[in-house]
Phi, psi and omega in degrees: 000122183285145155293147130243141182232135213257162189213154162220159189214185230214136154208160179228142183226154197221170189197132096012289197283309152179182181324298192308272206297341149300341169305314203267347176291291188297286188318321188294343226212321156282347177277342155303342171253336201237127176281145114104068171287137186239025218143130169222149168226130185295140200256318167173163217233131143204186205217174171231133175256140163203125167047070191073359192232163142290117199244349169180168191229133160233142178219151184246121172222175164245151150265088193285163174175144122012091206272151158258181214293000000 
């Protein structure tokens, strides 16, 4: 098995629609910049409330990768 040494960085991705797809808002938005993303983890959930409904989701992950040579 080669080493590897790994980095992580922290983003909050939002959403309308629900948790997943703000996850996916994010991770989607660092793979344009960022290479051998390997692992995410949530970090924290919150919401925006209007008029008694859920009106948007923010979740906070980190995100791990690969550093290269």
């Amino acid at each position: 098995m080669t080493e590897h040494t790994y980095r992580k960085i922290e983003l909050t991705g939002s959403s309308n629609v629900s948790i997943q797809h703000a996850i996916e808002n994010a991770v989607a938005k660092a793979g344009e910049t960022i290479q051998d993303m390997r692992w995410f983890e949530v970090v924290e959930t919150r919401g925006h409330i209007e008029r008694n409904k859920v009106a948007h989701w923010q979740v906070t992950i980190k995100i791990g990768f690969t550093l290269g040579d």
